[in-house]
C-alpha positions as MATLAB code, in Angstrom:
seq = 'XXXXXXXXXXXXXXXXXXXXXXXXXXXXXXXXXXXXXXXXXXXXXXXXXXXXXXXXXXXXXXXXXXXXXXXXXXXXXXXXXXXXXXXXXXXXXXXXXXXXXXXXXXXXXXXXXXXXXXXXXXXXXXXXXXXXXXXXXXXXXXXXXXXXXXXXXXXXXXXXXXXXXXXXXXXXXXXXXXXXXXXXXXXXXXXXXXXXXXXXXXXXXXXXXXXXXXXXXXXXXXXXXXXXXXXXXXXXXXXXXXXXXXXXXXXXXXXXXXXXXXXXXXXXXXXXXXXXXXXXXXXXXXXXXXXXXXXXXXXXXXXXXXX';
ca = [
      90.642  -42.232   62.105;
      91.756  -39.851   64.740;
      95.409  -39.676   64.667;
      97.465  -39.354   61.398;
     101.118  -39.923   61.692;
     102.526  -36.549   60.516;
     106.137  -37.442   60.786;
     107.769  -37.158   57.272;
     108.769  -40.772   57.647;
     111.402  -40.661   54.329;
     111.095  -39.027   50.913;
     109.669  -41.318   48.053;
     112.136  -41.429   45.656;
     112.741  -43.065   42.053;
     114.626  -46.195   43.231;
     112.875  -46.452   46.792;
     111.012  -50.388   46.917;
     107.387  -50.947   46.218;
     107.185  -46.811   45.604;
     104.511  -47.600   43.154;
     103.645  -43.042   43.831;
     106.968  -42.427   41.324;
     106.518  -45.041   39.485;
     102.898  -44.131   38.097;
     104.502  -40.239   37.853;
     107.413  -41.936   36.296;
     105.349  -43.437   33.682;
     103.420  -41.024   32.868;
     106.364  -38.756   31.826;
     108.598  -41.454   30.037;
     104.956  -41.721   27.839;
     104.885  -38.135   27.564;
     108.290  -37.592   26.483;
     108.697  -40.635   24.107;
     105.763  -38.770   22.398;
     106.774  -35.633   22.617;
     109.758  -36.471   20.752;
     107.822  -37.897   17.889;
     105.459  -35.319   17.815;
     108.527  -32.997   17.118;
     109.801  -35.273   14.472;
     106.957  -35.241   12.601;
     107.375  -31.067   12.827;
     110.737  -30.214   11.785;
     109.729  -32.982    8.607;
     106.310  -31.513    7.680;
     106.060  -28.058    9.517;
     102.440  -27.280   10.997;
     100.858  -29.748    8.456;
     102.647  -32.851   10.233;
     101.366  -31.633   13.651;
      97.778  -32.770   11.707;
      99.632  -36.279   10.857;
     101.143  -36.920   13.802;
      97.632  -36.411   15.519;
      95.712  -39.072   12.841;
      98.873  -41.068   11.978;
     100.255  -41.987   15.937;
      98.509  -40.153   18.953;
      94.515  -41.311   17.539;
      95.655  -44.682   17.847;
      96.178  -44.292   21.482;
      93.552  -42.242   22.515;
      90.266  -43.290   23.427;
      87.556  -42.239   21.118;
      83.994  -41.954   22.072;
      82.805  -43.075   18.771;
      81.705  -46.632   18.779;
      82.645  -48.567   15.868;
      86.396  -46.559   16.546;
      86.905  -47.650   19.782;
      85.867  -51.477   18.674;
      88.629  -51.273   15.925;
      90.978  -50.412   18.540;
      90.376  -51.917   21.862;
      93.927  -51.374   23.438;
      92.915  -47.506   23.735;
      90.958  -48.136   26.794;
      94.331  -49.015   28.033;
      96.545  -47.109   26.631;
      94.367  -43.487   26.730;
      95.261  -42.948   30.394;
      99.011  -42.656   29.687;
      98.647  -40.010   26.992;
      98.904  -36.342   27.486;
      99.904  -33.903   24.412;
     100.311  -30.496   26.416;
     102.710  -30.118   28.921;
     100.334  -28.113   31.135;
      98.089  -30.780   31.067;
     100.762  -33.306   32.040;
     102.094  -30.858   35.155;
      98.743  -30.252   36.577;
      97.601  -33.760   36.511;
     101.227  -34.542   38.177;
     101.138  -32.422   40.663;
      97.610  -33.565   41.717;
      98.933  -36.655   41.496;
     101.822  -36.361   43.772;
      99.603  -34.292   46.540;
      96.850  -36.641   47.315;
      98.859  -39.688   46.144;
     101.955  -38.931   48.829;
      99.010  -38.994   51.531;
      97.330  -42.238   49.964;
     100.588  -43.406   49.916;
     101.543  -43.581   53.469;
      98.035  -44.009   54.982;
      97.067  -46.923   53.076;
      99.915  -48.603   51.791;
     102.004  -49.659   48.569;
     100.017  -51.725   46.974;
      96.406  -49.908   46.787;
      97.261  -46.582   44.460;
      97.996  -48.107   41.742;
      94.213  -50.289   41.688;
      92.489  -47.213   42.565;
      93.832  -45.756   39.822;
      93.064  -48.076   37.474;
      89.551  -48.371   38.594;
      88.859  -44.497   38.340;
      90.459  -44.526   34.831;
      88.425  -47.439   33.535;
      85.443  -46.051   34.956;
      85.402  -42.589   34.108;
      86.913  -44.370   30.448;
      83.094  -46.056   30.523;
      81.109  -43.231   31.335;
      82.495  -40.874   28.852;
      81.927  -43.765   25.857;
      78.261  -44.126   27.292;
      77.831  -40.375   27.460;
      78.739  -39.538   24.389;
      76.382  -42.436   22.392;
      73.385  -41.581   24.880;
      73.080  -38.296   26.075;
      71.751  -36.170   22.503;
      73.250  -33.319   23.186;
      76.463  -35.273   23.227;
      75.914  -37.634   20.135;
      76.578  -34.629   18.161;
      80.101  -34.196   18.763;
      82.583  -37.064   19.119;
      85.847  -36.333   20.159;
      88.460  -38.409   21.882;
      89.801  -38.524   25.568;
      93.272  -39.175   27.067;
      94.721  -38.335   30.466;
      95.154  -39.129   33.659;
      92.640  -37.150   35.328;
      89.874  -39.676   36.090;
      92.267  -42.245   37.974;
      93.834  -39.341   40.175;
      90.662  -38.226   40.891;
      89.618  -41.832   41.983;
      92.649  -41.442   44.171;
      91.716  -37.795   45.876;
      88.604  -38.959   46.383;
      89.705  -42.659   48.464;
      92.351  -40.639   50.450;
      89.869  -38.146   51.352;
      86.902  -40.530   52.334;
      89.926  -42.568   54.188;
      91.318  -39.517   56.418;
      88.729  -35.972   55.594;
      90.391  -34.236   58.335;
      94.237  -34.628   57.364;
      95.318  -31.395   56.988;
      97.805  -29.440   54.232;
      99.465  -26.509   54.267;
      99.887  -26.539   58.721;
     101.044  -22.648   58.543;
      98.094  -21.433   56.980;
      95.982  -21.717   60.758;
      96.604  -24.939   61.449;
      96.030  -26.214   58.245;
      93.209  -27.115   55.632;
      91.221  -30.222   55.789;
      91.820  -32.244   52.805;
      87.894  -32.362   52.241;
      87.951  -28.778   51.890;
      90.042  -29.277   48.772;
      88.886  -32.625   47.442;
      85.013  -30.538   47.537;
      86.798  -27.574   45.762;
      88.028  -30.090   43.307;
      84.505  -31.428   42.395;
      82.934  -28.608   42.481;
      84.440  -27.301   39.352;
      84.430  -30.342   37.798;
      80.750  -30.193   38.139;
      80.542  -26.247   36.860;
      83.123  -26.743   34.306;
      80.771  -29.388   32.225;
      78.921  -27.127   30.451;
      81.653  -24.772   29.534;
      84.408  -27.186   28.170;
      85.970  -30.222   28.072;
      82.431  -32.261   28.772;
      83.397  -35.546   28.375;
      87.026  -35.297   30.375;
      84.442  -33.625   33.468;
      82.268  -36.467   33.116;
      85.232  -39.096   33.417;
      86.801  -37.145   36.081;
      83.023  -37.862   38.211;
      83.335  -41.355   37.048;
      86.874  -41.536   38.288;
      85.292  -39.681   41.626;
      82.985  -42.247   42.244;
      84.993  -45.042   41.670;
      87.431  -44.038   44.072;
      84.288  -43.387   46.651;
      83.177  -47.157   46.413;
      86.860  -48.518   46.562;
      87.582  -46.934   49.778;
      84.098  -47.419   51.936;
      84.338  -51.171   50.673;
      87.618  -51.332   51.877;
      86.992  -49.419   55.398;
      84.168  -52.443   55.628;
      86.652  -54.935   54.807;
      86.488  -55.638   51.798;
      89.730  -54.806   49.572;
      89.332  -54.862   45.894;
      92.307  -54.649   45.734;
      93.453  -57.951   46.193;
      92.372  -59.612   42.909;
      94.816  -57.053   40.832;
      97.843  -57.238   43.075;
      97.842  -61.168   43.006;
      97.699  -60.792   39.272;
     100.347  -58.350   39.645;
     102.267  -60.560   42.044;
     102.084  -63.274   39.671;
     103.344  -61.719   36.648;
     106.145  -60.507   38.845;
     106.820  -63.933   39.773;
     106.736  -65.277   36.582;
     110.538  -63.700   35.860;
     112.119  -63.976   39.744;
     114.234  -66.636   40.150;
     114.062  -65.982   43.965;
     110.739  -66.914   44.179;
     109.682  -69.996   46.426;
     109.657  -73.394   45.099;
     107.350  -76.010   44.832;
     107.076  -78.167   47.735;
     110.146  -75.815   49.605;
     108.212  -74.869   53.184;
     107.938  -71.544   53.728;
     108.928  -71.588   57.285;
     112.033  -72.771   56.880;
     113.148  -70.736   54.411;
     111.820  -67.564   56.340;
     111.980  -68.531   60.226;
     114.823  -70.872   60.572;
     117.137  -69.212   58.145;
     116.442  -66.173   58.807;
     118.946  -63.432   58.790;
     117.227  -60.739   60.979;
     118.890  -59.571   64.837;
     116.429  -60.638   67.566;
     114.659  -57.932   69.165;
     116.853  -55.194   71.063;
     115.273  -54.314   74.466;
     115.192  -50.706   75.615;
     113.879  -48.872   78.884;
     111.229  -47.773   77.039;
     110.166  -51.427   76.071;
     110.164  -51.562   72.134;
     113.274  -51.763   70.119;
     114.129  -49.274   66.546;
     113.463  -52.737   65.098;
     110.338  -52.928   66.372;
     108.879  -49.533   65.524;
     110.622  -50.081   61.744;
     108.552  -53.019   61.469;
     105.492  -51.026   62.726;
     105.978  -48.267   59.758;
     106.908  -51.058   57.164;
     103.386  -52.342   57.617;
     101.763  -49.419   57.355;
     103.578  -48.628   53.874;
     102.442  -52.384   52.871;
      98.926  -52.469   53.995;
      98.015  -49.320   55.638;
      98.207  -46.994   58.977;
      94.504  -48.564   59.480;
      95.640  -51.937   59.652;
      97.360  -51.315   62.911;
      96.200  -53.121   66.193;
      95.869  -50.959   69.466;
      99.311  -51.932   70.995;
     101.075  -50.663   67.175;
      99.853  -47.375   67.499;
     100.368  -46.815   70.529;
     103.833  -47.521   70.203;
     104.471  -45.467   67.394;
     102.716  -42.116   69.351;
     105.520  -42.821   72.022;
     108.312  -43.298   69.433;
     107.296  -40.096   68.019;
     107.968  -38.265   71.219;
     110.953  -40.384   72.070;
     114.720  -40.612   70.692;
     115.338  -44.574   70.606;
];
């Protein structure tokens, strides 16, 4: 992709629609805090002793634990493990990672891939570090659980770079730094950092890597995987809106005939402010990539233009 548009097109923000970016950050730190507030409660009643409790009487049955016959007695933990994070460090860095590649995922591919690609890098780096840990000997020695974030926002640094590796960050420092410069940076000490500590979290966040990798050049080929979660998604949505469509109501009736929208505005410069809001709404939908020939070049001429 050769052109990136680097107009700050609005800030994401808590209440914005279909900002799926704040809501996975949002999540995470409702999680965070809800725990956080019974891992102090557990404190002021038992002092440092009910820091021990809280860890085998709540937080193990949330984590995921690489020990077989543990993780079979609690399933939901494959679920549930990347929402967990019991140091605030932990929680900020993963955040902030989160927020930087996810903003640029965000508006170059659209609402409704982050939150897929995130699942899939969770799940998988989830499966590798249960697989490591019962094959690899060296590994079978210790088992110890996992929780985080970390694989599905790598999934996510990964896909955004493999969709645009020359975006560039941080313009003032020379024109900026290619976001494959960091992504590389990134798994590069992933890689070193699995023999010093932490093991199995490195080994999910490659997972999570790779996962992300195969997402994106399946979907530059055309094929979206994608589409099988969001129409779950869609229909679980559905499944409490009384606004949805009814059986047998046609569609373009409802849509076309009644519709509500101002017909197009003409201006010299032939396209209207509705027609260039239209432009940007599908690319936070499905994607700046989705865009025909005649959309971008309409929105390189709005960018230099005051409609």
């Amino acid at each position: 992709m050769g052109y990136y548009p680097q107009r700050n097109r609005g800030r994401l923000t808590i209440g914005q629609d279909g900002n799926t970016l704040m809501m996975l950050i949002l999540v995470q730190l409702t999680v965070f805090i809800l725990f956080s507030f019974i891992k102090i409660a557990y404190y002021f009643t038992e002092g440092a002793e009910g820091l021990l409790m809280y860890r085998r009487d709540i937080l193990s049955w949330f984590i995921l634990s690489s020990n077989l016959n543990t993780l079979l007695s609690r399933p939901w933990t494959i679920v549930t493990h990347f929402l967990i994070h019991d140091e605030v460090w932990h929680l900020l860095g993963n955040m902030l990672w989160l927020f930087g590649f996810g903003r640029i995922f965000h508006d170059l591919s659209g609402t409704r891939k982050l939150i897929p690609v995130f699942l899939y890098g969770a799940l998988a780096g989830a499966f590798l570090f249960v697989l490591s840990y019962n094959l690899i000997p060296v590994l079978k020695q210790n088992q110890v659980p996992a929780l985080g974030a970390s694989a599905g926002i790598m999934a996510i640094a990964i896909a955004t770079t493999v969709l645009a590796p020359q975006y560039r960050i941080f313009p003032m420092l020379n024109g900026g730094i290619p976001l494959w410069v960091i992504t590389a940076v990134y798994v590069i000490i992933d890689l070193a950092m699995i023999p010093v500590s932490n093991t199995g979290g490195h080994i999910a966040h490659l997972a999570g890597a790779a996962a992300g990798f195969v997402f994106m050049t399946q979907l530059l080929k055309g094929r979206d995987g994608s589409l099988w979660m969001n129409a779950c998604f869609d229909w679980v949505t559905n499944l409490f809106n009384p606004e949805k469509p009814k059986r047998g109501k046609v569609i373009k009736s409802q849509l076309f005939y009644k519709s509500t929208v101002p017909p197009y505005k003409k201006t010299t410069t032939n396209f209207s402010q509705q027609r260039v809001d239209e432009i940007l709404d599908k690319i936070n939908q499905k994607g700046y990539h989705t865009l025909n020939a005649e959309e971008k070049d309409i929105l390189k001429r709005a960018s230099k233009e005051d409609i």
